[in-house]
N, CA, C and O of each residue as an XYZ file, in Angstrom:
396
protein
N       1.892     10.121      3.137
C       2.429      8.913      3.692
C       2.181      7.792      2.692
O       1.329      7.802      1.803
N       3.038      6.837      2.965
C       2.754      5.640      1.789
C       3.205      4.520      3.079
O       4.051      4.360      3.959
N       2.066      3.942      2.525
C       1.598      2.562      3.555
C       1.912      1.118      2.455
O       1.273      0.806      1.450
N       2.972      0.503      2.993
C       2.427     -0.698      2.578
C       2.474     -1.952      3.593
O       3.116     -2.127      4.629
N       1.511     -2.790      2.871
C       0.900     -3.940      3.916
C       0.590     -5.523      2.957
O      -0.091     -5.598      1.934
N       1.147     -6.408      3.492
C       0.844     -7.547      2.881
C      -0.149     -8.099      3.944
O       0.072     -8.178      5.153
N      -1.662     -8.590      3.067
C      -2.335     -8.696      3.511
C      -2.181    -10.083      4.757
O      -3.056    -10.356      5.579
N      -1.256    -10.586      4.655
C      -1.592    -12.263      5.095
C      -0.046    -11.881      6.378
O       0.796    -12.744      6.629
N      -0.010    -10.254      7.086
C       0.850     -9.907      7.490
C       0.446    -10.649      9.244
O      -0.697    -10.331      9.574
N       1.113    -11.442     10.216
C       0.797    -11.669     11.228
C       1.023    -11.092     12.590
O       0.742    -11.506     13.715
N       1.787     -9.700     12.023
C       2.336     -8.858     12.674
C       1.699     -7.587     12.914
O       1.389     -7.050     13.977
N       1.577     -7.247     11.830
C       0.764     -5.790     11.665
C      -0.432     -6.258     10.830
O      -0.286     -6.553      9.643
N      -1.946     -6.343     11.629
C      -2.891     -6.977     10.944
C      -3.620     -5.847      9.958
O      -4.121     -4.855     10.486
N      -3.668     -6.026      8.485
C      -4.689     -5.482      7.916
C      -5.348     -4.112      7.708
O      -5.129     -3.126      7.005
N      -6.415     -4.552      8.795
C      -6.784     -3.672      9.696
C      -6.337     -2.054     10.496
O      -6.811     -0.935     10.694
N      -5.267     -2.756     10.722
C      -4.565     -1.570     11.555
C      -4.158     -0.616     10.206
O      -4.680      0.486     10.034
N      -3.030     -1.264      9.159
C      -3.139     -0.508      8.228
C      -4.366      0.789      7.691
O      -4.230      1.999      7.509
N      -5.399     -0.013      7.578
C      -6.917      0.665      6.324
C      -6.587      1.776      7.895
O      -6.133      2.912      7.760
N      -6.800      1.384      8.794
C      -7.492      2.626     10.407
C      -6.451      3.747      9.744
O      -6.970      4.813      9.410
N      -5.076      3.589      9.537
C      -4.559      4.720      9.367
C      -3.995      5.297      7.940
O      -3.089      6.103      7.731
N      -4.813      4.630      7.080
C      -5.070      5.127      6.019
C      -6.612      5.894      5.565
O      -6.758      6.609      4.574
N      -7.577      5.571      6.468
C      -8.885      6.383      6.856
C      -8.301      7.363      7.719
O      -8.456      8.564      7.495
N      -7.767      7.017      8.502
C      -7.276      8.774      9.301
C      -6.655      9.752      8.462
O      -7.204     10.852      8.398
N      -5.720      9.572      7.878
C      -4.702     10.428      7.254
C      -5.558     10.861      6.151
O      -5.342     12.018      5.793
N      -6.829      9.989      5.275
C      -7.852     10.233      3.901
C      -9.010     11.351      4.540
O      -9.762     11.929      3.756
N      -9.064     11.528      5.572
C     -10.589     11.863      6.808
C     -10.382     13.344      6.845
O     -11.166     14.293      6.847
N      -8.453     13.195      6.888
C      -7.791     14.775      7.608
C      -7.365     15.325      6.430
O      -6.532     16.205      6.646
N      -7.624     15.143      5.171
C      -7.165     15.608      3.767
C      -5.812     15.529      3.648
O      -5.242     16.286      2.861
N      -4.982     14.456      4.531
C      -3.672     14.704      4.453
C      -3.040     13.395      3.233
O      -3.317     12.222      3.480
N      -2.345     13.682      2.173
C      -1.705     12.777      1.281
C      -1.700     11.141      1.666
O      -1.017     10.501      2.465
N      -2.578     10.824      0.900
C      -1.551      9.256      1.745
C      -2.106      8.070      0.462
O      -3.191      8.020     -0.119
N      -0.790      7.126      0.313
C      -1.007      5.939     -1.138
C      -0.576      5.056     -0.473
O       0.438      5.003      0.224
N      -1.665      4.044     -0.764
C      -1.789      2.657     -0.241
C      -1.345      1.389     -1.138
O      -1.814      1.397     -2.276
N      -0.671      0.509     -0.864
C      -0.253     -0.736     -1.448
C      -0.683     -1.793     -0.343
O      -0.501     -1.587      0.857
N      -1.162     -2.730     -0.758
C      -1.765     -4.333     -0.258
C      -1.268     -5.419     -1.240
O      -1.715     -5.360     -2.386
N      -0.352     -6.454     -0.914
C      -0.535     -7.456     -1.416
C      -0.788     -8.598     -0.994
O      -0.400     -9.226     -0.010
N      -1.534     -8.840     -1.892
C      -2.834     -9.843     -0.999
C      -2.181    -11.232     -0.831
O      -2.915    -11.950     -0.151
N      -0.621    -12.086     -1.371
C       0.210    -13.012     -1.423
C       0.815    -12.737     -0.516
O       1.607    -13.667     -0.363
N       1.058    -11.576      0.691
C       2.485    -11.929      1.680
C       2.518    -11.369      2.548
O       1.783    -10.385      2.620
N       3.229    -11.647      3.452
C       3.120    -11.535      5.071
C       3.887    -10.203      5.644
O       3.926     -9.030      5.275
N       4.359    -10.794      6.507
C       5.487     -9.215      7.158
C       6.376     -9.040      6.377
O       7.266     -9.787      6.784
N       6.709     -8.565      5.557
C       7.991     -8.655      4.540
C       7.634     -9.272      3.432
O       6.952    -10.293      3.532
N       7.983     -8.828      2.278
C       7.742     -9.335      0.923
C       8.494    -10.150      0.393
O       9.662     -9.817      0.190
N       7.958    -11.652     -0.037
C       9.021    -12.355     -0.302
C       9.309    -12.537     -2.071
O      10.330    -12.673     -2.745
N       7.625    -12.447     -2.433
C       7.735    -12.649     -3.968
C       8.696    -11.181     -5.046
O       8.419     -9.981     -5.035
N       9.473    -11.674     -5.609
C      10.261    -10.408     -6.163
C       9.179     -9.533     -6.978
O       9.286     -8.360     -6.620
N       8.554     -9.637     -7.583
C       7.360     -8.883     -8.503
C       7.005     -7.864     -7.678
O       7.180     -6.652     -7.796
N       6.168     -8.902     -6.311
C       6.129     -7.385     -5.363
C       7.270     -6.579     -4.721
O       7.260     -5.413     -5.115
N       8.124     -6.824     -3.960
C       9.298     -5.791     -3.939
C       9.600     -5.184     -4.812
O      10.071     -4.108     -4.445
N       9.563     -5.428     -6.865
C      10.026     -4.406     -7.551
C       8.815     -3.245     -6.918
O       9.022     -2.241     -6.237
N       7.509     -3.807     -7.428
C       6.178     -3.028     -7.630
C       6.682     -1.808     -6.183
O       7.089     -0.650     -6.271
N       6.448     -2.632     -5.006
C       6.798     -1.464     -3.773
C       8.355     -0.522     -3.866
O       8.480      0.553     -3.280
N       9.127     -0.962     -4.448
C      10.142     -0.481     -5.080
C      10.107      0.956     -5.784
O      10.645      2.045     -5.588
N       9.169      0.391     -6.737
C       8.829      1.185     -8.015
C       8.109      2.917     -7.251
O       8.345      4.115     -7.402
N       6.977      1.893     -6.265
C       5.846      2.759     -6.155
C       6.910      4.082     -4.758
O       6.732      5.296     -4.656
N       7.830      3.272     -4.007
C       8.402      4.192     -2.833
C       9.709      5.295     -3.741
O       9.954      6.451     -3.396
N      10.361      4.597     -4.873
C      10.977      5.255     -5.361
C      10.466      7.097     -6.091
O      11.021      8.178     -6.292
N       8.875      6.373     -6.282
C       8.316      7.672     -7.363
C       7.516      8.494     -6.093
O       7.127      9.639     -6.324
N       7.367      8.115     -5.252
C       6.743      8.491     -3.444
C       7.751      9.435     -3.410
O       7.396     10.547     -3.800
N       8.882      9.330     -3.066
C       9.896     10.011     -2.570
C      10.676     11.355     -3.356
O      11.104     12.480     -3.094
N      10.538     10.405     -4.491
C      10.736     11.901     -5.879
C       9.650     12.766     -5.828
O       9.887     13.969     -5.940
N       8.405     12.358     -5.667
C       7.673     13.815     -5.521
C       7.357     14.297     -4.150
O       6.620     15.253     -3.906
N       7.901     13.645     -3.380
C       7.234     14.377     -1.995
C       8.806     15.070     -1.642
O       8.757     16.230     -1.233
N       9.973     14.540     -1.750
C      11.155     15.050     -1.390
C      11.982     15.506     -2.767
O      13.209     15.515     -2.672
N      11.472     15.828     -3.849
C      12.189     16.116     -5.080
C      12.981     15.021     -5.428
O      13.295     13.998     -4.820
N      13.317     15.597     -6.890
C      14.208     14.546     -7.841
C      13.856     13.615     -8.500
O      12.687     13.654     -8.885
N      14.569     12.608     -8.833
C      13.808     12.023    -10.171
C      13.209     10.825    -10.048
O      12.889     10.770     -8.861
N      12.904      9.934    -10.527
C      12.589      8.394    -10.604
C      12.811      7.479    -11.882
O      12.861      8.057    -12.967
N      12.939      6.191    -11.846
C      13.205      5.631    -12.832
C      11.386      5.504    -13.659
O      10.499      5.140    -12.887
N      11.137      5.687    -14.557
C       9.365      5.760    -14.701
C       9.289      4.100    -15.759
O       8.284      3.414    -15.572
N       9.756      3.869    -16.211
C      10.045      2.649    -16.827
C      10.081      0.970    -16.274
O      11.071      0.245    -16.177
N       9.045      0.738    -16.046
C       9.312     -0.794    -15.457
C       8.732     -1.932    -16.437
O       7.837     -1.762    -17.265
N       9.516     -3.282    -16.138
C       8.620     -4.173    -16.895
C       7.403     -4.686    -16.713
O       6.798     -4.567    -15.648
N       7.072     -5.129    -17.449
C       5.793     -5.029    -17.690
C       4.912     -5.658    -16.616
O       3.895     -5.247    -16.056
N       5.718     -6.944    -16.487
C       5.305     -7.639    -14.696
C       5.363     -6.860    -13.835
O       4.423     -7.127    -13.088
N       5.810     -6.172    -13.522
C       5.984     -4.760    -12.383
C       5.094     -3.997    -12.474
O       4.304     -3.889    -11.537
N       5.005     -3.517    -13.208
C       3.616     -2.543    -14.134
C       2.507     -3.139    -13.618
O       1.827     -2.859    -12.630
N       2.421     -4.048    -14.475
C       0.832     -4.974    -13.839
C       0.506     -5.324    -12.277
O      -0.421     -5.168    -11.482
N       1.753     -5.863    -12.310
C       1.971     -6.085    -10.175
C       1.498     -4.509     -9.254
O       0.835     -4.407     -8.221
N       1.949     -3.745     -9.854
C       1.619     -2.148     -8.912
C       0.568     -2.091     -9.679
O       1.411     -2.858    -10.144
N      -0.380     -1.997    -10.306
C      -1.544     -1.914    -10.852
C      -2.216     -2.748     -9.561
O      -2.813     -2.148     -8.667
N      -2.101     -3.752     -9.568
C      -2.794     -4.712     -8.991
C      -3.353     -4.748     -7.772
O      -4.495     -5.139     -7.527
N      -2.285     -4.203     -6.735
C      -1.894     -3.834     -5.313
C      -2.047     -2.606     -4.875
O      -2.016     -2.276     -3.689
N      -2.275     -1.639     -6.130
C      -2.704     -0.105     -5.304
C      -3.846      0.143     -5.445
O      -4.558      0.236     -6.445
N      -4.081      0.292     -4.044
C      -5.691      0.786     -3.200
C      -5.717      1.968     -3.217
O      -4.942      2.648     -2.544
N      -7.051      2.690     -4.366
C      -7.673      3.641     -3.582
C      -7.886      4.077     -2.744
O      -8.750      3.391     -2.198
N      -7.520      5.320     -1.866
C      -7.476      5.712     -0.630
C      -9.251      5.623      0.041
O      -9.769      5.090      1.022
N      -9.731      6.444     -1.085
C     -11.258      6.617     -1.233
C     -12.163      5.589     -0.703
O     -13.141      5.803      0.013
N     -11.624      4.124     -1.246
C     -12.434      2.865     -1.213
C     -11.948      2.201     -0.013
O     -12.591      1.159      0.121
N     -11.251      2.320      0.746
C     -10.918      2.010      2.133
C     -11.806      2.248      3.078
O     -12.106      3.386      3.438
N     -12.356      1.059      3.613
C     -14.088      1.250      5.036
C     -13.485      0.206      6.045
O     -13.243     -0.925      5.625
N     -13.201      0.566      7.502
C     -13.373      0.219      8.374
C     -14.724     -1.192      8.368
O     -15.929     -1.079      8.142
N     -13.842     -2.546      8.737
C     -15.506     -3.697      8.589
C     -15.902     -3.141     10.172
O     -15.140     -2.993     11.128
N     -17.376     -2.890     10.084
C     -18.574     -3.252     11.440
C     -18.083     -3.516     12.280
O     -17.203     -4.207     11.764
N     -17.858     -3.549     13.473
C     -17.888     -4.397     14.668
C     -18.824     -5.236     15.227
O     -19.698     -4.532     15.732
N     -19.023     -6.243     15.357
C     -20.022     -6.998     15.396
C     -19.685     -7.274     17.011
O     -18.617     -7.797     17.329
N     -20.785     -6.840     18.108
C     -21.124     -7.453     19.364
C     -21.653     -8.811     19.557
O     -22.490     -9.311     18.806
N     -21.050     -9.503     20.771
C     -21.765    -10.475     20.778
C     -22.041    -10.611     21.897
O     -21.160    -10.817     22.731
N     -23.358    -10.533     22.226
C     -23.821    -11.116     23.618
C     -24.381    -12.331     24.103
O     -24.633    -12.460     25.301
């Protein structure tokens, strides 16, 4: 599965994302994460849409065959560098009680 999530999303918080990217990492089942930490429900900055672009185009070529474009500029490059999360490094924060 490939998850992506802009962190500052007011719709789908955060959170909910990492929960089911720890489930799917827990059950040994495939899964690549993108966060960008600039945008909300929908991506508005173009850098990130190439980057999620880039990253769902090469998702889909290897999980459903065929090819991908592997070539991006260099802002793109750096932008998906930037935004992809280790599945590994994904922790549920504490719950903190308050009585």
């Amino acid at each position: 599965m490939l998850v992506i999530q802009g962190a500052n999303d007011p719709r789908v918080k955060k959170a909910e994302s990492d929960q089911i990217v720890i489930a799917l990492r827990d059950r040994k089942f495939p899964v690549e994460y993108l966060v960008a930490p600039d945008e909300g429900h929908g991506f508005a900055r173009p850098v990130n849409n190439m980057a999620a672009f880039a990253a769902t185009e090469k998702f889909l070529a290897r999980h459903l065959g065929g090819r991908f474009q592997e070539s991006m500029t260099p802002e793109v490059t750096t932008r998906l560098g930037e935004i992809t999360v280790d599945p590994k490094t994904v922790e549920m924060p504490k719950r903190v009680v308050v009585v």
